[in-house]
C-alpha positions in Angstrom: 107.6 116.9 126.4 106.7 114.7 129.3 103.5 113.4 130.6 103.2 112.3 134.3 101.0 109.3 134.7 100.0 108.1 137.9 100.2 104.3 139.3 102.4 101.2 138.6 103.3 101.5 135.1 106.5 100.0 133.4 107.7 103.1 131.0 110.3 103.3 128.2 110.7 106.4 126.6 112.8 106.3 123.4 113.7 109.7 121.8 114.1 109.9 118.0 113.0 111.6 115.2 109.8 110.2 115.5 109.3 112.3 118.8 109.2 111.3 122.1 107.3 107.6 122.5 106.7 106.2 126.2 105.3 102.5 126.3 103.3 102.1 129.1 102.4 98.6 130.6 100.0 97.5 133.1 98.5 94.2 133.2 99.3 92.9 130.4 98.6 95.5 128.3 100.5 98.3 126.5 100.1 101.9 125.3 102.3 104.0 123.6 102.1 107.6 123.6 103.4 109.3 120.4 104.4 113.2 120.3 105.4 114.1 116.7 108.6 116.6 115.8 106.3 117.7 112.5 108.7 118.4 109.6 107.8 119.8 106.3 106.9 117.7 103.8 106.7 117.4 99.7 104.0 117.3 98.0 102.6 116.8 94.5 103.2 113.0 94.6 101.2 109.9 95.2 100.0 108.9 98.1 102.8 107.3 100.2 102.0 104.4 103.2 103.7 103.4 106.1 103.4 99.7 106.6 103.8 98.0 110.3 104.3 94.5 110.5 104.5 92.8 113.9 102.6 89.1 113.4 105.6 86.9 115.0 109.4 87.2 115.3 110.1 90.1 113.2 109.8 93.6 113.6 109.3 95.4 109.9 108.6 98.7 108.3 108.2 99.8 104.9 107.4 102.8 102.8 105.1 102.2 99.8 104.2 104.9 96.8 100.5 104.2 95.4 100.3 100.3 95.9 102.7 98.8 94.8 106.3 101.3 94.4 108.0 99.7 97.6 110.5 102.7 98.6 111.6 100.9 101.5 111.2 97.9 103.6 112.8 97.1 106.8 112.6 94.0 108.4 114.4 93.5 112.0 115.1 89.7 112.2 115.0 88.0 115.5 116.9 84.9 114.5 120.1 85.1 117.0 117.5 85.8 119.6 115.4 82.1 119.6 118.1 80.5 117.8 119.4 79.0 120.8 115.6 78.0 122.0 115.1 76.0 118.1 112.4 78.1 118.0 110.3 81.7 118.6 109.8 81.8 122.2 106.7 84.6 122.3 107.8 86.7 125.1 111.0 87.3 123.9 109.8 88.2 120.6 107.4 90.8 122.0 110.2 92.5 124.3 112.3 92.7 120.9 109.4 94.2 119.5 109.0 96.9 122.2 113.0 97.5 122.1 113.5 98.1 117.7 110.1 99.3 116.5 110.4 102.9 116.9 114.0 102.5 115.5 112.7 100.6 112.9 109.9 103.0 111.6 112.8 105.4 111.6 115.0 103.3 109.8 112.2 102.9 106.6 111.6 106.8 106.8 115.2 107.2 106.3 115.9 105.2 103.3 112.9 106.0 101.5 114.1 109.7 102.0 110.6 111.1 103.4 109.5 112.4 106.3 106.2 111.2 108.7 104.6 114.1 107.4 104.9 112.7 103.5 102.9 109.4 105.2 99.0 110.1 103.9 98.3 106.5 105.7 99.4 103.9 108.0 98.9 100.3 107.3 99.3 97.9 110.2 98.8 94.1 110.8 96.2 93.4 112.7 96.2 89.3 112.4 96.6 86.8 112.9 99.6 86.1 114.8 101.2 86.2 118.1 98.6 88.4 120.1 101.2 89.9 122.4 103.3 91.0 119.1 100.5 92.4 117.3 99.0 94.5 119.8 102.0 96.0 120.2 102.2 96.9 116.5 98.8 97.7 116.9 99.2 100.5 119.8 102.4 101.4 118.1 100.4 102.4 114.6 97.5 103.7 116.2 99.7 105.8 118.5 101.7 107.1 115.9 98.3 107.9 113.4 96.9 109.9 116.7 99.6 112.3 116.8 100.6 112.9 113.6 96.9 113.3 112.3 97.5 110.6 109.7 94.8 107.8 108.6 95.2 104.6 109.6 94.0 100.9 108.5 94.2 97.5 109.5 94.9 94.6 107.4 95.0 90.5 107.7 97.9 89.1 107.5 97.0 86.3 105.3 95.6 88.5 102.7 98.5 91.1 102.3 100.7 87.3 101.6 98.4 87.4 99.0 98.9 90.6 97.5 102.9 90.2 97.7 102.6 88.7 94.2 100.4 91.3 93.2 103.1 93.5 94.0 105.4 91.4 92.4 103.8 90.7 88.7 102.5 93.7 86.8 99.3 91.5 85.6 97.8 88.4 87.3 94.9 87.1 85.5 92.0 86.6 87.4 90.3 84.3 88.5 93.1 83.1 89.8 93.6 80.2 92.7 95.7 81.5 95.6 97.7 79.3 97.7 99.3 80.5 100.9 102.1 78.6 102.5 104.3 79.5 105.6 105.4 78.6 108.8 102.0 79.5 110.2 99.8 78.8 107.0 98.6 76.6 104.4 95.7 77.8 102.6 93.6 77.7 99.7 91.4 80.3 97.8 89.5 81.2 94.8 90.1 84.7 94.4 87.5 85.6 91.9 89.6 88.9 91.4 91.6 90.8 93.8 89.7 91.4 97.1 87.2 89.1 96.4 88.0 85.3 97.8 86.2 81.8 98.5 87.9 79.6 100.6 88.6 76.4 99.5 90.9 74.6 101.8 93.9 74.5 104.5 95.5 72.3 106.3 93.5 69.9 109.5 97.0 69.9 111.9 100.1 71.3 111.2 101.3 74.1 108.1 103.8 72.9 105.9 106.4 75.5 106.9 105.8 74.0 110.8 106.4 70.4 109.5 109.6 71.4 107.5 111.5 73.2 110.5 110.2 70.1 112.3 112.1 67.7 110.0 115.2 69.8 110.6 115.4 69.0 114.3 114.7 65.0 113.6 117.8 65.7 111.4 119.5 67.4 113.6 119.7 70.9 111.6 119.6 74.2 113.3 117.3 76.7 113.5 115.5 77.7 111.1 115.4 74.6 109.8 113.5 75.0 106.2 115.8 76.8 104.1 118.3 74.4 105.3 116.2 71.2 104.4 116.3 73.0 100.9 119.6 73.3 100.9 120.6 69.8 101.7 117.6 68.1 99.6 119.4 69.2 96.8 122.5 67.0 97.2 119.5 64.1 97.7 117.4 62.0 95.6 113.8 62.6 96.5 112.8 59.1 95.3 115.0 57.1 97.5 112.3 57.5 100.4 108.7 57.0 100.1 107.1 59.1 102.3 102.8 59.3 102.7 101.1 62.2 100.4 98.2 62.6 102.5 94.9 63.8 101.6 96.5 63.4 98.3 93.0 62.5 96.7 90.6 64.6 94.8 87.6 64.4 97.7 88.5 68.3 99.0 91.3 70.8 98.9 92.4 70.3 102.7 96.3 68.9 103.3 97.8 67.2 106.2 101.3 67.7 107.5 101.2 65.6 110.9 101.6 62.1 109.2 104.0 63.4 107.2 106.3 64.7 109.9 105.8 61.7 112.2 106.7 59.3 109.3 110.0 60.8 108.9 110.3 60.6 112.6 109.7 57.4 112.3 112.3 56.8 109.5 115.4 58.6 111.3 114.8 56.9 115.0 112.8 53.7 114.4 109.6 52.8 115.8 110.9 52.4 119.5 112.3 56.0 119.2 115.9 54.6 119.9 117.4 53.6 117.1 119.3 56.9 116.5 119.8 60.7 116.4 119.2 63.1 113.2 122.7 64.2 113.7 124.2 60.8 113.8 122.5 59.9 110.1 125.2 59.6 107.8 125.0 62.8 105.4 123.9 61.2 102.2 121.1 59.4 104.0 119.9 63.0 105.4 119.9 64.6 101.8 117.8 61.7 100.8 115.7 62.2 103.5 115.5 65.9 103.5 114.7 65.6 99.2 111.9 62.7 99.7 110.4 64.6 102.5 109.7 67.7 100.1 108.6 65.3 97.4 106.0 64.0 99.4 105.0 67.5 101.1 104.9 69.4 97.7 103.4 67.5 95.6 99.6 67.5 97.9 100.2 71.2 97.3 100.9 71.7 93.4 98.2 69.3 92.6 95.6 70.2 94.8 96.0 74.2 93.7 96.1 72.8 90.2 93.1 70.6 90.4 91.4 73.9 91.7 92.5 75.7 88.8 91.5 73.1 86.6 88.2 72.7 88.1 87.1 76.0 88.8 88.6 77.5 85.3 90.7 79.8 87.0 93.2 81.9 84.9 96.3 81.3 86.6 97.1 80.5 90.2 99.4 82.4 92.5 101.6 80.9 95.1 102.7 82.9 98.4 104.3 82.8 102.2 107.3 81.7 103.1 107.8 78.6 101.6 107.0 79.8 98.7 110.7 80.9 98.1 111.7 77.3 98.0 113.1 76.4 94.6 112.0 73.1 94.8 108.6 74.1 95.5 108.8 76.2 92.0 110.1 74.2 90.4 107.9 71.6 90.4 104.8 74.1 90.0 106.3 75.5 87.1 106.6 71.8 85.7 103.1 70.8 86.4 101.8 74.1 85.1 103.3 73.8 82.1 101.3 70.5 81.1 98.5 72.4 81.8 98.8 75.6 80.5 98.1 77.6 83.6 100.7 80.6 84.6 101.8 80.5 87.9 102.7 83.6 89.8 105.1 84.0 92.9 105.9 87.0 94.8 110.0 88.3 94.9 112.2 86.6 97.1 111.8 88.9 99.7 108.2 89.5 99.8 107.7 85.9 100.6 108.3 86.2 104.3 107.1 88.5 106.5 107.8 91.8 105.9 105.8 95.8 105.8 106.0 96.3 102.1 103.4 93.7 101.0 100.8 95.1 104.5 101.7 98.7 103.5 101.1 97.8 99.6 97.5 96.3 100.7 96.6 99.2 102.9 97.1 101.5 100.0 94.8 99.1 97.8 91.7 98.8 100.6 92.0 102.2 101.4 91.1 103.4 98.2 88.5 100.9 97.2 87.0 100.5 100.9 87.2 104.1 102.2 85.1 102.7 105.7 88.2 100.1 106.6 90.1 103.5 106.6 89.5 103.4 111.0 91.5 102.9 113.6 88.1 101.1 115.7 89.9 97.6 114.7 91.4 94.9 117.7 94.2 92.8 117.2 93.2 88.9 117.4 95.4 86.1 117.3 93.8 83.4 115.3 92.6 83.3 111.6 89.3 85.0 111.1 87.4 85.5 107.6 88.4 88.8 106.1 86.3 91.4 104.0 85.2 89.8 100.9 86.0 86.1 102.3 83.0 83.8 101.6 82.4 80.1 102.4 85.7 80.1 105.2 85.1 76.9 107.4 87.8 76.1 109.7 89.6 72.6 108.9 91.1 72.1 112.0 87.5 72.6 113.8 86.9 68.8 113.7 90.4 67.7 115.0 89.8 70.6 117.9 86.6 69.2 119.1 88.3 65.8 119.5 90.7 67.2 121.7 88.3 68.2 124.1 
């Protein structure tokens, strides 16, 4: 099937079992235009979900049963592509996007041994993120719901890295304080049960996961620099350096990453910027480095979300994102935690970084309790905005951002 449209369009049609899609672009903006090969499906199961998740550099899809059996989950890394950049260079990460989504769906189907017409709902990021990467996710969903008849919802980004651990634990007892740490994020909430937050805190400049890959480069590792800080912190001593905790203090939940970062800056080239390269530091220096520089940017985080805990007699507390794969990180939670007596939950290893299962697994769980998110009148926006059943958000870096101008 083919549909002629008129004026100066950029098309790419890809043919797969999906059916035919064509994105179209046109200042700026893109369409795709789905047409479904319908297969039969099987019934008498639970409802299944198709997750979409297109925030950044990686493309994923996953297949969820109810909320929380993950039958599949795909995720299409774009690390070769900005490796050689030492970073994710947005436009780049959107063509990928464009070029392995419809692959990628397929892909998930595929391994979770179901058709599109098993799907009974499509769950798709809708932010925040890159805003050129998430409207294509966006389109792509919508497109896809349209012409397979299917229901469609979407979902915050922020809050489905929340409900990885819920995917992950079979009982999290609520209240519970939820931290959310990543290359994008550091965050703090009170989630009074599932679905139901107050914000507490986040970070006024940079997110932890920013400042680690950031320490990486002063030490001359490649990209991505995090896990590889992790790695070589643990052939350091994270006493030898002492590096700042900032907003360390009890006066509010916020945390500050900028100091931090320029401190170690400081440390590797001197104060005129010339005394040497990261890559020039002898190798036992840089594992002390890279361990005191965790030291000092964990510890804000395990004692501020346990001082929450504390003080607003929460259950438990539940650590998320990215970062929160790093052992060190857990460990030293688990340590604290211990003296307290307050469980701490974390997600599986790979529901901590981006990926479909963990949006698809949320979809399921809004859809059934919030039947009017079930709609696909829903933008894609780039920056973090208060989701359903978010009270008291106030952003931290509002202050810094009116300095600036």
């Amino acid at each position: 099937m083919s549909r002629q449209i008129e004026g100066s369009f950029l098309a790419l049609t890809c043919k797969s079992r999906l059916g035919i899609c064509r994105l179209l672009g046109q200042d700026g903006w893109w369409l795709f235009l789905c047409v479904s090969e319908h297969t039969e499906g099987s019934v008498d199961r639970p409802m299944l979900t198709l997750g979409i998740e297109t925030s950044c550099d990686e493309t994923s899809a996953a297949v969820v049963e109810g909320e929380r059996r993950i039958l599949s989950n795909i995720v299409a890394s774009q690390f070769d592509l900005h490796r050689k950049y030492g970073g994710v260079v947005p436009e780049l990460a959107c063509r990928r996007h464009i070029e392995v989504i419809s692959q990628t769906v397929e892909t998930a189907l595929d391994e979770a041994g179901v058709t599109t017409d098993d799907v009974g709902l499509i769950s798709v990021v809708k932010g925040p993120g890159l805003i050129g990467a998430l409207l294509i996710g966006v389109a792509f969903g919508k497109s896809l719901a349209r012409s397979l008849g299917t229901r469609i919802i979407g979902v915050n980004h922020v809050e489905a890295h929340l409900y990885s651990a819920v995917m992950s634990n079979e009982r999290i007892p609520f209240p519970a304080v939820g931290l959310v740490v990543s290359g994008g994020h550091t965050m703090l909430f009170l989630m009074e049960d599932f679905g139901k937050y107050r914000w507490l805190g986040g970070t006024v400049d940079d997110a932890v996961g920013e400042a680690g890959d950031k320490v990486a480069t002063l030490l001359g590792l490649p990209y991505l620099g995090g896990p590889l800080v992790e790695k070589l912190a643990l052939k350091g001593n994270p006493r030898a350096i002492t590096f700042p905790r900032a907003m360390i203090r009890r006066t509010n939940y916020d945390f500050s990453y900028a100091g931090l970062k320029t401190a170690v800056l400081y440390h590797v080239k001197g104060y005129g910027g010339s005394r040497r390269d990261g890559d020039t530091v002898a190798d036992a220096e840089r594992a002390d480095i890279a361990a005191s520089y965790q030291a000092a940017a964990f510890e804000p985080l395990v004692k501020k979300t346990l001082w929450a805990a504390e003080e607003l007699a929460a259950q438990s507390a539940v650590v998320c994102g990215g970062v929160s794969r790093n052992r060190t990180l857990r460990e030293m939670f688990a340590a604290a935690a211990s003296k307290r007596g307050i469980p701490v939950f974390f997600p599986a290893d790979e529901l901590c970084t981006d990926n479909a299962a963990m949006v698809a697994g949320l979809g399921a769980w809004r859809a059934a309790r919030f039947p009017d998110e079930v709609t696909s009148d829903f933008d894609a926006f780039p920056n973090f905005e208060t989701f359903p059943s978010l009270e008291g958000f106030r952003d931290p870096r509002a202050k810094r951002k009116e300095k600036q101008r």
